[in-house]
C-alpha positions as CSV (number, residue, x, y, z in Angstrom):
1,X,7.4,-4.8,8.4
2,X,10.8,-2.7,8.7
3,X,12.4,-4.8,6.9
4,X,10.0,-5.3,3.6
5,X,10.2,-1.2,3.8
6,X,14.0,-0.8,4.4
7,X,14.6,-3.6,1.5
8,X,13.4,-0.8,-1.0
9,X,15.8,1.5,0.0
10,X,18.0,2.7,-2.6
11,X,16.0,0.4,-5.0
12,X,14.1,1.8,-8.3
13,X,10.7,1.3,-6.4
14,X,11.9,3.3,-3.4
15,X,9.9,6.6,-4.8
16,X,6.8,4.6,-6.1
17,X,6.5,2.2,-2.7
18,X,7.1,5.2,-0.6
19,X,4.5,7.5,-2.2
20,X,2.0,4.2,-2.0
21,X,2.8,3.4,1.4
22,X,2.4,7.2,2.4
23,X,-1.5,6.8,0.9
24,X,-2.1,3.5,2.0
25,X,-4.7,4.3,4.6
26,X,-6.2,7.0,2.4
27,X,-7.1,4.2,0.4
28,X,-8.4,1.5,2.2
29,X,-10.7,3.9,4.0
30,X,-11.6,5.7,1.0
31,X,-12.0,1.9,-0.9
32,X,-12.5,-0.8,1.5
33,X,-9.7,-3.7,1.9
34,X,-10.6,-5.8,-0.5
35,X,-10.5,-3.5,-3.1
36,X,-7.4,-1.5,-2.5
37,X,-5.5,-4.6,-2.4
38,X,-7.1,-5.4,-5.4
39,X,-5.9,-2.5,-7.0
40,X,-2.6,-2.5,-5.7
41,X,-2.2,-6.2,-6.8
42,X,-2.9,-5.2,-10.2
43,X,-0.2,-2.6,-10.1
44,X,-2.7,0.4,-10.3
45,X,-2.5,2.7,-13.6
46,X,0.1,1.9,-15.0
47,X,0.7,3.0,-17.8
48,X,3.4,3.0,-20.9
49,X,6.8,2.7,-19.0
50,X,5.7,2.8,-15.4
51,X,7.1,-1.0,-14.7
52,X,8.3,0.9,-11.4
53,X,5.0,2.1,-10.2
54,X,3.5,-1.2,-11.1
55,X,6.0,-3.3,-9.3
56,X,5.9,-1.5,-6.1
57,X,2.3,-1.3,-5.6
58,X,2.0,-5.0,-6.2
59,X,5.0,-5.3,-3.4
60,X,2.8,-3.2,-1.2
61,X,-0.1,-5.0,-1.3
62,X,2.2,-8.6,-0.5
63,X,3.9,-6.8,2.3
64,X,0.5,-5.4,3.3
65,X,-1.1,-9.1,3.0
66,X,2.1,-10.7,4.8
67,X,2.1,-8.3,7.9
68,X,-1.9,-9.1,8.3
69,X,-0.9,-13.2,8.3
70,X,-2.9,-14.1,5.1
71,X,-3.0,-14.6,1.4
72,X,-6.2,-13.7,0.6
73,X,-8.6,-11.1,2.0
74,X,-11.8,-13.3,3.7
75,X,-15.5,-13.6,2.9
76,X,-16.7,-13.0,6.2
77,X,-17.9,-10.2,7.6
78,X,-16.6,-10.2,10.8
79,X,-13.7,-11.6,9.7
80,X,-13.4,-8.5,7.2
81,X,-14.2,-5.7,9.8
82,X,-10.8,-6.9,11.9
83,X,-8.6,-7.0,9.3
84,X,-9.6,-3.9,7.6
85,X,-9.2,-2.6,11.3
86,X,-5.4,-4.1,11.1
87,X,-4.9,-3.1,7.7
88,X,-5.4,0.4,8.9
89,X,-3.2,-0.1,12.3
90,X,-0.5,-1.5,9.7
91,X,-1.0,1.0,7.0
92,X,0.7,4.1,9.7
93,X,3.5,1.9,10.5
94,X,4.1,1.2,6.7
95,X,3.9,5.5,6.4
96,X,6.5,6.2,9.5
97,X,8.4,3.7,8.1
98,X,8.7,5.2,4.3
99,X,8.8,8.3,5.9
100,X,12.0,7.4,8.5
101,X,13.6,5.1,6.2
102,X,12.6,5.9,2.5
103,X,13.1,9.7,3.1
104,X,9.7,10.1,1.6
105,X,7.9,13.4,2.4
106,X,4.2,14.0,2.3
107,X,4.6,16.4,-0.8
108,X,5.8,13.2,-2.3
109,X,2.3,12.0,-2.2
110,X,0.5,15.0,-2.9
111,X,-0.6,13.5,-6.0
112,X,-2.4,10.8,-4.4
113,X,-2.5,7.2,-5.4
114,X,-4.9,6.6,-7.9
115,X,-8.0,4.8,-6.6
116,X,-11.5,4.3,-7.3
117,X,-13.8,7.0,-5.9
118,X,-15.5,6.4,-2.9
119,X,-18.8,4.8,-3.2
């Protein structure tokens, strides 16, 4: 995990994956797994030329996925409940780590990452 964080250091996704990584939790509390990998994946809003943005929160969710041990988020239930619990465990490391290593500060994320609202 330090070393898919570090790897964006100095890079032009450092901002973007930090200020992610910073709100990861946030938003697969406020979203569930599934879906805030989904989003992620997809590279959020991206909009006009935010090819930066896009590519880091895509990174993010395969560092995310490769730090749980899977490519794809499971059907099951059970299944779902642990690795939402992991995700969660491995979101705060991801957070210390942008914050140690990528310099990024929580005002960096005070614009939180955009998500679907909670249902």
């Amino acid at each position: 995990m330090f070393a898919k964080v570090s790897g964006h250091r100095g890079s032009k996704t450092q901002e973007e994956y930090a200020r992610a990584a910073l709100e990861l939790a946030l938003l697969v509390r406020r979203n569930g797994l599934a879906q805030a990998c989904a989003f992620l994946g997809s590279g959020g809003h991206s909009e006009g030329d935010q090819d930066a943005r896009a590519e880091a929160r895509t990174q993010l969710a395969r560092d995310l996925l490769a730090t749980l041990g899977v490519k794809a988020i499971p059907e099951g239930t059970l299944e779902y409940l642990l690795l939402t619990r992991r995700a969660l465990e491995a979101a705060e490391y991801f957070k210390r780590f942008a914050e140690s290593v990528l310099e990024a500060e929580r005002s960096a994320a005070e614009a939180p990452v955009e998500g679907g609202a909670a249902s």
